[in-house]
PyMOL commands that place a pseudoatom at each C-alpha (Angstrom):
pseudoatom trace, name=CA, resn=UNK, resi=1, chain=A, elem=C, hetatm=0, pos=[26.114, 100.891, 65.741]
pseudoatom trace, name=CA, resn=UNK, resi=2, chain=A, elem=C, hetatm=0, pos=[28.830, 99.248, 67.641]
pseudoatom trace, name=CA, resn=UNK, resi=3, chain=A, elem=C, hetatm=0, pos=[28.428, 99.405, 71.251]
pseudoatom trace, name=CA, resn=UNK, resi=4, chain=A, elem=C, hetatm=0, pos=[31.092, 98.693, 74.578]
pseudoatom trace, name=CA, resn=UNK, resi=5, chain=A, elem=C, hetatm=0, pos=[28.769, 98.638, 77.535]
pseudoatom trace, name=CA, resn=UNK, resi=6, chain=A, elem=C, hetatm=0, pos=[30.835, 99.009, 81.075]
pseudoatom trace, name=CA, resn=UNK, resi=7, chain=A, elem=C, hetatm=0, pos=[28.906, 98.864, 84.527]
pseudoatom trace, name=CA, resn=UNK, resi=8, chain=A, elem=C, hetatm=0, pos=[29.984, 99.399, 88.023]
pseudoatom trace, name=CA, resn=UNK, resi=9, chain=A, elem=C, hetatm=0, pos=[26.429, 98.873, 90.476]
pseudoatom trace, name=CA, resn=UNK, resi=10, chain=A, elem=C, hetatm=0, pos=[25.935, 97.429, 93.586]
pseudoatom trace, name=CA, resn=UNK, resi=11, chain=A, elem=C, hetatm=0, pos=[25.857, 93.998, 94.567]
pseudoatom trace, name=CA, resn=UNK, resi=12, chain=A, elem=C, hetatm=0, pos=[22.110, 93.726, 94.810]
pseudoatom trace, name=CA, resn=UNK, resi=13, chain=A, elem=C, hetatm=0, pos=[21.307, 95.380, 91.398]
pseudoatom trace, name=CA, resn=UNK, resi=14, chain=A, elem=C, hetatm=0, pos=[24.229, 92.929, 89.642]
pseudoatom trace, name=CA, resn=UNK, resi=15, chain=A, elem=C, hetatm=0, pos=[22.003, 90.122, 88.598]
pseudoatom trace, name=CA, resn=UNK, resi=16, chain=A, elem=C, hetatm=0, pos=[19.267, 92.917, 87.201]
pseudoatom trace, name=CA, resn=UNK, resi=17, chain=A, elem=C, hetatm=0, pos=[22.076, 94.720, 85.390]
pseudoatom trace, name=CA, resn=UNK, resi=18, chain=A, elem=C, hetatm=0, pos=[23.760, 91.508, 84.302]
pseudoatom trace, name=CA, resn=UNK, resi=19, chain=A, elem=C, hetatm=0, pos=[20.356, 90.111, 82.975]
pseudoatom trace, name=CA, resn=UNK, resi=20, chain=A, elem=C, hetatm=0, pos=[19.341, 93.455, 81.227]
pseudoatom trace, name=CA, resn=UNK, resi=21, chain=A, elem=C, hetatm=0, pos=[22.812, 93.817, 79.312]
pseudoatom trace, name=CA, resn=UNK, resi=22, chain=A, elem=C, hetatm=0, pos=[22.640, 90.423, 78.310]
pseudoatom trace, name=CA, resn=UNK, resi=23, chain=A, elem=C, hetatm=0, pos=[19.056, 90.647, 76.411]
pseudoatom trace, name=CA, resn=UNK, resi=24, chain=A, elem=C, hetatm=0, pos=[20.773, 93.535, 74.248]
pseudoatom trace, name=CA, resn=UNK, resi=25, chain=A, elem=C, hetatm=0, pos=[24.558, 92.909, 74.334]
pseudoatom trace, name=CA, resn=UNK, resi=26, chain=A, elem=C, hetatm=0, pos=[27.065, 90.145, 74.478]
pseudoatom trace, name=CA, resn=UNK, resi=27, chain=A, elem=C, hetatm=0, pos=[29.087, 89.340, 77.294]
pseudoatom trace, name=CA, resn=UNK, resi=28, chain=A, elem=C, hetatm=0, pos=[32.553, 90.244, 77.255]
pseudoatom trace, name=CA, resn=UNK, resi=29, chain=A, elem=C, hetatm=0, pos=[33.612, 89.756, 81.066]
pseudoatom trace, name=CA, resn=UNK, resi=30, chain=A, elem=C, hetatm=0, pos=[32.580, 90.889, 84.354]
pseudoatom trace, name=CA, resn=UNK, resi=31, chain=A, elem=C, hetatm=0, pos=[30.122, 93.909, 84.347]
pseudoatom trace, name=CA, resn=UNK, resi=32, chain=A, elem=C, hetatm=0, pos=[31.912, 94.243, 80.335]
pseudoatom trace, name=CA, resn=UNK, resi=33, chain=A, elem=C, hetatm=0, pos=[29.684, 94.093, 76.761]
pseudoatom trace, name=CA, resn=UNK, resi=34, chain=A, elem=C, hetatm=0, pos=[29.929, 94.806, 73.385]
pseudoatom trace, name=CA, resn=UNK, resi=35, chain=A, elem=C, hetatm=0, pos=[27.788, 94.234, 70.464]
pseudoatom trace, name=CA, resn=UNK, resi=36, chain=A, elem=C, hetatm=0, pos=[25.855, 95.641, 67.366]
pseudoatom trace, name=CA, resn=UNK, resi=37, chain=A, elem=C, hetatm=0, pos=[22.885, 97.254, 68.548]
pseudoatom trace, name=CA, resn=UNK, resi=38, chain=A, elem=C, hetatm=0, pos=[20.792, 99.533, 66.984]
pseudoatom trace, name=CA, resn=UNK, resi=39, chain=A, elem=C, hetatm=0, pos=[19.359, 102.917, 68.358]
pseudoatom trace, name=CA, resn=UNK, resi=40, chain=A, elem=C, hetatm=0, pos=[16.271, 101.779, 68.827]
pseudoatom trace, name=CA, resn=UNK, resi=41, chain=A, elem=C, hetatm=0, pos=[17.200, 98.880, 71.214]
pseudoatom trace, name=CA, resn=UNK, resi=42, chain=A, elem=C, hetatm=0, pos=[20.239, 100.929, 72.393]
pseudoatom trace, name=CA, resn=UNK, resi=43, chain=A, elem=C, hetatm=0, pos=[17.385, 103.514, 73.927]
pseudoatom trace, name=CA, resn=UNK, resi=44, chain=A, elem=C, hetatm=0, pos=[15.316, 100.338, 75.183]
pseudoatom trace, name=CA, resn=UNK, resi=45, chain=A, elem=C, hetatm=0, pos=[18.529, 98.900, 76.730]
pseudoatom trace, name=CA, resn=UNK, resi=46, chain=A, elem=C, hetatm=0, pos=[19.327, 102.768, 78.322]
pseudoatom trace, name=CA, resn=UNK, resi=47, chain=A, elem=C, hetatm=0, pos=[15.610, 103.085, 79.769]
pseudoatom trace, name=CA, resn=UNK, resi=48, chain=A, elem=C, hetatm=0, pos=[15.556, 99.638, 81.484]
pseudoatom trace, name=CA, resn=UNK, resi=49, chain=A, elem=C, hetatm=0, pos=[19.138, 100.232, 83.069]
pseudoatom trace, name=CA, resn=UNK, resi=50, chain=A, elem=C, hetatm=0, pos=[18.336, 103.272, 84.408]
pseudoatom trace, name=CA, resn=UNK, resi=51, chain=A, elem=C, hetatm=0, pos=[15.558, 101.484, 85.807]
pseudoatom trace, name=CA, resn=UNK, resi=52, chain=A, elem=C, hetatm=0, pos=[17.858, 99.087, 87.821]
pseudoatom trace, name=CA, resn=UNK, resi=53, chain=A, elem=C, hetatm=0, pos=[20.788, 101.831, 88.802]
pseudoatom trace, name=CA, resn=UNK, resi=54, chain=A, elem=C, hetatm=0, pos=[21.184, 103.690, 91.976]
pseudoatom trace, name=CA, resn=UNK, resi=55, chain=A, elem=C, hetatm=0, pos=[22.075, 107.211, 90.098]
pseudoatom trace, name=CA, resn=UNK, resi=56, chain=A, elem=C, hetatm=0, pos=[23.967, 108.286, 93.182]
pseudoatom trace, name=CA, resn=UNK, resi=57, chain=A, elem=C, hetatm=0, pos=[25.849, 104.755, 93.256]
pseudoatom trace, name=CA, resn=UNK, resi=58, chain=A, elem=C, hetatm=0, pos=[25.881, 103.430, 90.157]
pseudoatom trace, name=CA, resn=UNK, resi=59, chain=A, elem=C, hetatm=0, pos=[27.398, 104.129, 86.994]
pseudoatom trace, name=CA, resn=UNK, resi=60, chain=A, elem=C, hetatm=0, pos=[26.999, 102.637, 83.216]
pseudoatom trace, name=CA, resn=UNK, resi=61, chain=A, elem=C, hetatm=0, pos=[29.626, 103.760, 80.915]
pseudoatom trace, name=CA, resn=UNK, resi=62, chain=A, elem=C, hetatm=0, pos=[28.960, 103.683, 76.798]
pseudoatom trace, name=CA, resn=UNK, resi=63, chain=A, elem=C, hetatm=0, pos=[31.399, 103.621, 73.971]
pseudoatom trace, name=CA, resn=UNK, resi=64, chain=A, elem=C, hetatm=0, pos=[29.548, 104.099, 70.845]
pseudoatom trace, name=CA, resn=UNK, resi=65, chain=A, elem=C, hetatm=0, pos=[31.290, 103.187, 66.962]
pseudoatom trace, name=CA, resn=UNK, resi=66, chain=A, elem=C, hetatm=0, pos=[28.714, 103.947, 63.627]
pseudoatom trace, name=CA, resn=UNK, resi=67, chain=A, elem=C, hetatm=0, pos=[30.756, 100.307, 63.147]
pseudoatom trace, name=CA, resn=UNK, resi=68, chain=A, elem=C, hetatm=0, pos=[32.505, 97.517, 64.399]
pseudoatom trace, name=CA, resn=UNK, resi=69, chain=A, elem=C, hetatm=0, pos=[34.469, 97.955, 61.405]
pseudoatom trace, name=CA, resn=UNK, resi=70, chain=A, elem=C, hetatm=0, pos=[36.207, 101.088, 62.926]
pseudoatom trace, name=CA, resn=UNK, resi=71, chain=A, elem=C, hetatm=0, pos=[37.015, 99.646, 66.591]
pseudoatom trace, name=CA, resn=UNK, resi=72, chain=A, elem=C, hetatm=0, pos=[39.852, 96.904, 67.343]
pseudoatom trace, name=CA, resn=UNK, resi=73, chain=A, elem=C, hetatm=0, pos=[39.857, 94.509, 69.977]
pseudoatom trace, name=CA, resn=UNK, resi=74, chain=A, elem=C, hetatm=0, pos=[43.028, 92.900, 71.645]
pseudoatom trace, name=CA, resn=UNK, resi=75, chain=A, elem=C, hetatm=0, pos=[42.743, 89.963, 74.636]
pseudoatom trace, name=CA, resn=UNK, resi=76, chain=A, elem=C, hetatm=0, pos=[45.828, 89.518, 76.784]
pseudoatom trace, name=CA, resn=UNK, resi=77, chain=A, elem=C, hetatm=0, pos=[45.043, 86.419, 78.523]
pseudoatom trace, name=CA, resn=UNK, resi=78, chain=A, elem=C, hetatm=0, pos=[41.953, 84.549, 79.143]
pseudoatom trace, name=CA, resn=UNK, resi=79, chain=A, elem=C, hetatm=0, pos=[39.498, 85.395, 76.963]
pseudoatom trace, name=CA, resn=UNK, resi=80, chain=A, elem=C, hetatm=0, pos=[35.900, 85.270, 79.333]
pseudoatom trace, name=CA, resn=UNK, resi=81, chain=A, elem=C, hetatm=0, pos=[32.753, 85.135, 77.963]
pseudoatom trace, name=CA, resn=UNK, resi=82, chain=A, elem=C, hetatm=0, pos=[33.460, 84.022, 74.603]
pseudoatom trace, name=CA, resn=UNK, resi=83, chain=A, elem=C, hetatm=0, pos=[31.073, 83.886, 71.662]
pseudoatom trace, name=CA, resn=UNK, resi=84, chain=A, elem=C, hetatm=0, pos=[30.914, 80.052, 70.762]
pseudoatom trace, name=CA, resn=UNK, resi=85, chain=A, elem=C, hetatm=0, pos=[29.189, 79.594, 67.049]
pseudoatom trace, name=CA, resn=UNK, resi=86, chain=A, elem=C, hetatm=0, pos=[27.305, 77.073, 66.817]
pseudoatom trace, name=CA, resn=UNK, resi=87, chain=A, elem=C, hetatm=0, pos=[26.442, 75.369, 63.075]
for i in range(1, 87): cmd.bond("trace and resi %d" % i, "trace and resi %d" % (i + 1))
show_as sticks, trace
zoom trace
């Protein structure tokens, strides 16, 4: 499945969050991922954020696609955290 990961947590759980979402997802731009993931790791990813949130400060917001194939994706700007390839 396709997956667009948004986070808003506080400033001392940002590196935690940051790290975690980065193990599963890839990094669009601030507190913003998106990746193929599949349920199994999308549960793993869900269980160690919840972890690392304050539930009454945080908040982790998931868009979920059965594909990539069905989602587009438009930058105006700067594109941050770009996916170099290397060969």
């Amino acid at each position: 499945m396709f997956v667009v990961l948004v986070y808003d947590v506080g400033e001392k759980r940002v590196a935690r969050a940051l790290k975690t979402c980065r193990k599963y997802l890839n990094w669009v731009q601030n507190s913003v991922f998106e990746g193929e993931i599949s349920e199994v790791n999308l549960k793993k990813m869900k269980a160690e954020m919840s972890k690392v949130l304050d539930l009454s400060e945080d908040s982790v917001i998931l868009y979920t696609w059965r594909t990539q194939k069905y989602s587009s994706r438009e930058i105006l700007g700067v594109e941050k955290g770009s996916i170099d390839l290397f060969v």
